[in-house]
N, C-alpha and C positions, 0 to 999 in steps of 0.2 A: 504494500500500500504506500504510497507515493506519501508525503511532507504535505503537498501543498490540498492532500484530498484530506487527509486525517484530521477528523476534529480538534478545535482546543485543548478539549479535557482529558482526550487522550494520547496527546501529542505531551502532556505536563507526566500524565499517570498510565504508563504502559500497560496495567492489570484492566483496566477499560477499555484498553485499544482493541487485547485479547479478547477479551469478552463479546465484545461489539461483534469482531470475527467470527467466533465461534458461535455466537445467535444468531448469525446472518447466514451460514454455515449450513445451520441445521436447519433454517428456516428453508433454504436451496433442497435439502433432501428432503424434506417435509412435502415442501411442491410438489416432488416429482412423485414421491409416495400416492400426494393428492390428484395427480395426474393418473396414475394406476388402479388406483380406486374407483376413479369416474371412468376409464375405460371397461373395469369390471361390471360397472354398473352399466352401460350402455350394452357390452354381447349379453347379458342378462336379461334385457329387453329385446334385445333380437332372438337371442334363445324363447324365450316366450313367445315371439310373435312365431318364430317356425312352426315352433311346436303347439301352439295352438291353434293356427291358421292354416298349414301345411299337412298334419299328422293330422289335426283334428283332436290332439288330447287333451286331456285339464293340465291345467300348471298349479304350483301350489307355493313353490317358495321364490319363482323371480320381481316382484313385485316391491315385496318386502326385503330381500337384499337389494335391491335396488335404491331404496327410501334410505336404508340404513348406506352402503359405500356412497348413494351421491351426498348425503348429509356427513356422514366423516371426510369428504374429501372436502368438502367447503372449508369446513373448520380446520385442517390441518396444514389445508393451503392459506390460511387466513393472514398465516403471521409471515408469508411471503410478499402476499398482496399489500402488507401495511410497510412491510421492508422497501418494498419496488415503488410505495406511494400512489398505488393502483385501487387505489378507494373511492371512494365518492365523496367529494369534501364540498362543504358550501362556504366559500371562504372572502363574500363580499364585505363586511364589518372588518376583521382583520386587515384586506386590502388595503380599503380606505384608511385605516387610522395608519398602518406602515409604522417601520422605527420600532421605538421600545413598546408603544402599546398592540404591536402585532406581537413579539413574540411572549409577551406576557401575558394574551389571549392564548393563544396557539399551546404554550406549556400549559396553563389552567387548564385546556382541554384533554392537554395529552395526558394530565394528571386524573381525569377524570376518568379517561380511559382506562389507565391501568387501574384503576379502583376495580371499576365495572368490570372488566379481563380476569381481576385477582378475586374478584366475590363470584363469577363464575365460573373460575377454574377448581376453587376452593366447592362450589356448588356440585359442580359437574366430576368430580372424585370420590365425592361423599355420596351421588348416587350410585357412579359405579361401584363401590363398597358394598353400599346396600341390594344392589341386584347381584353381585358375587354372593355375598353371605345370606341373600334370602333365596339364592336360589331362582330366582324369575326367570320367568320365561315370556314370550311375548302373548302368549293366548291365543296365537291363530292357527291354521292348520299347519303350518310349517313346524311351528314350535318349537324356536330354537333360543335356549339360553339368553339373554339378554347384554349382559354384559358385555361381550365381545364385541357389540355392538354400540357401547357407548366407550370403549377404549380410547377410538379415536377422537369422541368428542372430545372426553379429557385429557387426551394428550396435546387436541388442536389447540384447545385453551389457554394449555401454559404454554407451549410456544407461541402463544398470542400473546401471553402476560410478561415473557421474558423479551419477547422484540420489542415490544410496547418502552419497558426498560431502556433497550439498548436504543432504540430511536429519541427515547428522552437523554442521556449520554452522548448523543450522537450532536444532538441540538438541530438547531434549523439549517435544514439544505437546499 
């Protein structure tokens, strides 16, 4: 990483600079994970349509694997999308005020973020807990465990709560 791209705070404090790296890192393999999951979820639905439309048979579980990898994939790619700055941001008040009072908007929001990232990461852990240790299942005809199914929520989570971090470290780009 080149001097003149490195943050401030990580140009004074090495252990940040790493860090920064290594969230960013992980966020790159997360993508592509999330990239994998939404292609699983896509021959899922073609599988289904063959085999429904073509065989003429019932389907029973592509529907709902489908619900569950395109919804882990969202979330796990999330903390890529916030990395790459690939969000949806409504940023006319900031604009306009520019200087010290944009980025001390801009950080209040991003604070606010990682509140909201860290009480759902902290939310989305505590369910998967609870659906390992009660056992759940989802109640349809597939009926398959639950859990593994919210893995990747809570893992998208916290790699959502740790980039969120490392983009506040990072400061405004």
């Amino acid at each position: 990483m080149a001097m003149a791209n490195t943050p401030p705070l990580a140009r004074r404090l090495p252990l940040v600079a790493g860090y920064i790296r290594l969230t960013d890192g992980v966020s790159r393999f997360a993508a592509y994970l999330a990239a994998a999951m939404f292609i699983a979820g896509v021959m899922a639905i073609c599988h289904m349509v063959f085999v429904r439309y073509v065989l003429g048979m019932s389907t029973s579980w592509q529907t709902e694997f489908t619900v569950f990898s395109v919804t882990g994939a969202m979330l796990m790619g999330s903390a890529y999308v916030l990395m790459t700055g690939g969000h949806v941001a409504i940023t006319i008040l900031p604009d306009l005020m520019g200087g010290i009072g944009r980025r001390i908007m801009l950080w209040i929001a991003s604070l606010f973020g990682l509140a909201f990232c860290a009480a759902l990461t902290y939310g989305s852990w505590l369910y998967t807990a609870e659906a390992w240790h009660g056992q759940w299942t989802t109640g349809t005809v597939w009926n398959p465990p639950l859990w593994p199914a919210l893995i990747p929520v809570a893992v998208g989570t916290t790699l959502l709560t740790l980039q969120y971090v490392a983009e506040i470290l990072r400061g405004e780009k």
